[in-house]
C-alpha positions in Angstrom: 0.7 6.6 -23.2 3.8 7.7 -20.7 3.9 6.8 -17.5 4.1 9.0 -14.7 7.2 9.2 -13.1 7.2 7.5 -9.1 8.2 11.1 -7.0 10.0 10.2 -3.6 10.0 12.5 -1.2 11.2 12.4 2.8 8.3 13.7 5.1 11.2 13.9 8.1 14.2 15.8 8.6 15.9 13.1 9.1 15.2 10.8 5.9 12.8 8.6 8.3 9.4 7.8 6.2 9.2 8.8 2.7 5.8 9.9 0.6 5.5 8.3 -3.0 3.8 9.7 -5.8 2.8 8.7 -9.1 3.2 5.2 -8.7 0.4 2.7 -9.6 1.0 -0.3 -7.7 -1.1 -2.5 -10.3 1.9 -2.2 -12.8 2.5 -5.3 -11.4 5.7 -5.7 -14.3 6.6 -2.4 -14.2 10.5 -3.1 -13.4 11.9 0.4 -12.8 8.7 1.2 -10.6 9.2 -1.7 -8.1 12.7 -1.2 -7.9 12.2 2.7 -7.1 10.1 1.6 -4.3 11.8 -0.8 -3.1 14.9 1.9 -3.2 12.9 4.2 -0.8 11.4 1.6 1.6 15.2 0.2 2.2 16.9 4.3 2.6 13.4 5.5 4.6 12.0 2.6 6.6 8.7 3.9 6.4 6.8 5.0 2.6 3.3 5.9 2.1 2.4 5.5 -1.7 -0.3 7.5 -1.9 -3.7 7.5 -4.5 -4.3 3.5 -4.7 -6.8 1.9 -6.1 -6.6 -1.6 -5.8 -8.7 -5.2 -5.4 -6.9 -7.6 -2.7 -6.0 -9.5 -5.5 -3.9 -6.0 -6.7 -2.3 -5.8 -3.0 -1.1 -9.4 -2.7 0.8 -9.6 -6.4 2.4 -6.3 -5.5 3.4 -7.0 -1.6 4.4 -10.8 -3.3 7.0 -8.9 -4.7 9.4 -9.0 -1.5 8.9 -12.7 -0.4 6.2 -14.6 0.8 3.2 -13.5 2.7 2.4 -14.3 6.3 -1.0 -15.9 6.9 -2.0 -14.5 10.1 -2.8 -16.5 13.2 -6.2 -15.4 13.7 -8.0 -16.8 10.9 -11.3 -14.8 11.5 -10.2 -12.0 11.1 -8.7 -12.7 7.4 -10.6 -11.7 4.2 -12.2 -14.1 2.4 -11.0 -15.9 0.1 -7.7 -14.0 0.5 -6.1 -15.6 3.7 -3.1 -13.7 3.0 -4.9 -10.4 4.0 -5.2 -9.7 7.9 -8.5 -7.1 7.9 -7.6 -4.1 10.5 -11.4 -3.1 10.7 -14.1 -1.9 13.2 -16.8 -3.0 10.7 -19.0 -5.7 12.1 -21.1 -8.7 10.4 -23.8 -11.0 12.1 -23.1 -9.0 15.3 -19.0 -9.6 15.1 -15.5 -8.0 13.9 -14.5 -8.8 10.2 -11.2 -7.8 11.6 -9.2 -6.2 14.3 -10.7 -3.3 16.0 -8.0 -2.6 17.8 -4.9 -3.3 16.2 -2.1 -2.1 17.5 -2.6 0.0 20.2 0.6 -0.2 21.2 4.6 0.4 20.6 5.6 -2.8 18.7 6.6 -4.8 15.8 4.7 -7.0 13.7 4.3 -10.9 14.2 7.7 -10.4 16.5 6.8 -13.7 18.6 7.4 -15.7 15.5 10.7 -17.5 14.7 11.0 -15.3 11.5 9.2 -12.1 12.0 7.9 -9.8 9.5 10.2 -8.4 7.0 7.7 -5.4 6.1 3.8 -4.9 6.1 1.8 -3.1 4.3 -1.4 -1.7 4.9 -4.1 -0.3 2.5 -6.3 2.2 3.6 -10.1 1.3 2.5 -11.6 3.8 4.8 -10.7 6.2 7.4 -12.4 8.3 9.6 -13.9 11.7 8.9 -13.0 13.6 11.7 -9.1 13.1 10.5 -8.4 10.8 13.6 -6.6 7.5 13.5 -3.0 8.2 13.1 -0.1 5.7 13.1 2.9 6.4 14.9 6.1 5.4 13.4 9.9 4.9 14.9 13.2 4.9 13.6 15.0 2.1 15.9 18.1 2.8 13.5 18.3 6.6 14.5 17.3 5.6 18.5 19.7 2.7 18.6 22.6 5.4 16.6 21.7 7.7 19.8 22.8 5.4 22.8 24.9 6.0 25.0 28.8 3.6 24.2 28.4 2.2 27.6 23.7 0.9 26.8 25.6 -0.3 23.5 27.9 -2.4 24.9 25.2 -3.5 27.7 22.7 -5.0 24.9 25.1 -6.3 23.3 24.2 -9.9 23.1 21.0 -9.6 25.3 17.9 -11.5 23.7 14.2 -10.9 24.3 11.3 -13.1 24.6 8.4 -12.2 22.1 4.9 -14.3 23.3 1.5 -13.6 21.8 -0.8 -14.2 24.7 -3.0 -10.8 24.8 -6.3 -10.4 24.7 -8.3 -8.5 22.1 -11.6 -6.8 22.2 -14.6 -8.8 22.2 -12.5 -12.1 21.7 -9.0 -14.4 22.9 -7.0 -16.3 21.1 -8.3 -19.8 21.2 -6.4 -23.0 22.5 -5.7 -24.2 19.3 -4.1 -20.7 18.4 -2.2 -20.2 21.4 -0.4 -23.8 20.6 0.7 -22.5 17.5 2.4 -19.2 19.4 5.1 -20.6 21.4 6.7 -17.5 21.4 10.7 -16.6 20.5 14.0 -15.0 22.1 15.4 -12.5 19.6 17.9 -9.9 20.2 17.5 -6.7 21.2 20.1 -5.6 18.9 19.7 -7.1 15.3 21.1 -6.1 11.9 19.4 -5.4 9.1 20.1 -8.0 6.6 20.2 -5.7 3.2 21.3 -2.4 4.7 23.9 -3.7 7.6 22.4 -1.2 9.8 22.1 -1.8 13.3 18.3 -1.1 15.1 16.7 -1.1 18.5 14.3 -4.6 18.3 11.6 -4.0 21.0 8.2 -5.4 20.9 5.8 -3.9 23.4 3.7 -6.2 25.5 4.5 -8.9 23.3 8.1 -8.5 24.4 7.7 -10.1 28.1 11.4 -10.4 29.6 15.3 -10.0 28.6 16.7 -13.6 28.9 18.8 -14.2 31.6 17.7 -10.9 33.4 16.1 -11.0 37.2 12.6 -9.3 36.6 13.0 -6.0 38.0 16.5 -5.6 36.0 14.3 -6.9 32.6 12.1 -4.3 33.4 14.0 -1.4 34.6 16.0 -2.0 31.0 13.2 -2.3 28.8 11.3 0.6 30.5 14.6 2.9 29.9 14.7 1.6 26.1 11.1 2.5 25.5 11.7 6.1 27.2 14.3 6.2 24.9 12.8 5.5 21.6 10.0 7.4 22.8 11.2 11.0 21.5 10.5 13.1 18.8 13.4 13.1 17.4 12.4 9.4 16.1 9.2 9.5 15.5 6.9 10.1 12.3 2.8 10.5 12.7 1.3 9.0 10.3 -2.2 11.1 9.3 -4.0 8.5 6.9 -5.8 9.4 3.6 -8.3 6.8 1.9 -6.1 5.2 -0.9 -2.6 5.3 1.1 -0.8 2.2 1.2 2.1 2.5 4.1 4.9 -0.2 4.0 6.8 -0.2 6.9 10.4 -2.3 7.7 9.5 -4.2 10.9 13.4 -4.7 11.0 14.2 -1.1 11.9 11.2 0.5 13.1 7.9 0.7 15.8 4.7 1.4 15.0 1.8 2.4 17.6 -1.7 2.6 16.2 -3.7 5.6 17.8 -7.3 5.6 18.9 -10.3 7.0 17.1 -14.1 7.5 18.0 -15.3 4.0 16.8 -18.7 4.5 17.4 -18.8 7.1 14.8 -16.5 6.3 11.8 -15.3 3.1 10.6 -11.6 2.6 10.0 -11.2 -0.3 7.3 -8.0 -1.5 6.6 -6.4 -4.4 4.6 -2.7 -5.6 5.8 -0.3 -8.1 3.9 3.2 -9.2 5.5 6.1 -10.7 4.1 7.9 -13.1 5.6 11.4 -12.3 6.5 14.3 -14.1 8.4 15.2 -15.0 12.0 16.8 -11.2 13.2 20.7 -11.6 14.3 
């Protein structure tokens, strides 16, 4: 039997998030597959590979692929048996969460406060609302940070900010024990990207609290101007899901920003795996 050919094609004028078809991620071994996606995730930033069908087993050998796999702090909220897979979910058993209702709901990175953040994530739509609603906003730090002004270049230019986990989600907190593991770490807000040698924006949302070295009010009048920033059209790609999509994003050069649905009337059921990357410089 042939194999269909993987299709890339750039949903943005810009090149920024790419739509993949004719891939089937459970050909685990097939070379020139992985390597195509790997291809588009590195040039786009953003892919959706659309028409999946796979078990959690499927989605961790695949995401394996690019390094090992984050095990998220909050260990309720991971699928069972498969620790590796961080449940984005408004479903509810014995009166609780499986996984986290409200993921997201904000302008960041993932797992930022950690001394080597996430490389990518990708996350597997199980189910999505019917209404349509839902979407993920996406942002090209690369193209926002290219955009600034010489004299904002030369300003961040060796400024670091500090990423802490401390927020509050709905219906629970992170425990003590949690909370111990989180210290929380200063990254720059100007980092390289390790295969490409671009340069991106590296913001975090309310995980990033302050800009080392920076009285408050200047940390915040700098971070608020950066977010203003970023927050234009020109960088950003909506997301509108459909069950089967799996969307890898590069938390190295890009945002995401979860948007909210009616959750009283459709369930949203999500499964996320992360790989490990390296401390950003």
């Amino acid at each position: 039997m042939q194999l269909q050919t993987v299709q890339v094609k750039p949903l943005s004028e810009s090149g920024f998030f790419a739509e993949i078809t004719g891939a089937d991620l459970r050909r685990i071994d097939d070379e020139a597959q992985f390597e195509a996606i790997k291809a588009a995730h590195l040039a786009h930033g953003v892919i959706v590979v659309r028409d999946q069908k796979l078990t959690p087993k499927e989605q961790i050998a695949f995401s394996k692929r690019f390094g090992p796999l984050a095990i998220h702090v909050l260990e309720e909220q991971l699928l069972d048996g498969y620790p590796e897979i961080l449940q984005v979910s408004n479903k509810t058993k014995d009166g609780r969460y499986v996984g986290l209702p409200d993921a997201g709901r904000f302008w960041h990175t993932d797992q930022s406060y950690e001394e080597r953040p996430a490389l990518g994530s990708l996350l597997y739509a199980l189910e999505i609302p019917a209404d349509g609603s839902g979407d993920t906003w996406f942002c090209d730090m690369a193209a926002a940070y290219k955009a600034l002004s010489p004299a904002m270049k030369t300003r961040l230019d060796g400024l670091r900010g500090m990423h802490i986990y401390n927020h509050s989600h709905e219906e629970f907190s992170l425990s003590d024990d949690q909370s111990g593991h989180l210290p929380g770490y200063d990254h720059p807000l100007v980092r390289t990207h390790l295969e490409t040698g671009r340069k991106a924006l590296y913001l975090g949302g309310k995980l990033l609290k302050y800009v080392v070295g920076l009285e408050e009010a200047e940390s915040d009048a700098l971070l608020a101007e950066l977010y203003a920033h970023c927050d234009d059209d020109a960088f950003i790609y909506r997301h509108k899901w459909h069950q089967g999509d799996l969307v890898f994003w590069d938390n190295r050069c890009t945002m995401h920003f979860a948007q909210p649905y009616d959750s009283q009337r459709y369930t949203r059921h999500m499964h996320r795996t992360t790989v490990m990357g390296d401390r950003p410089v």
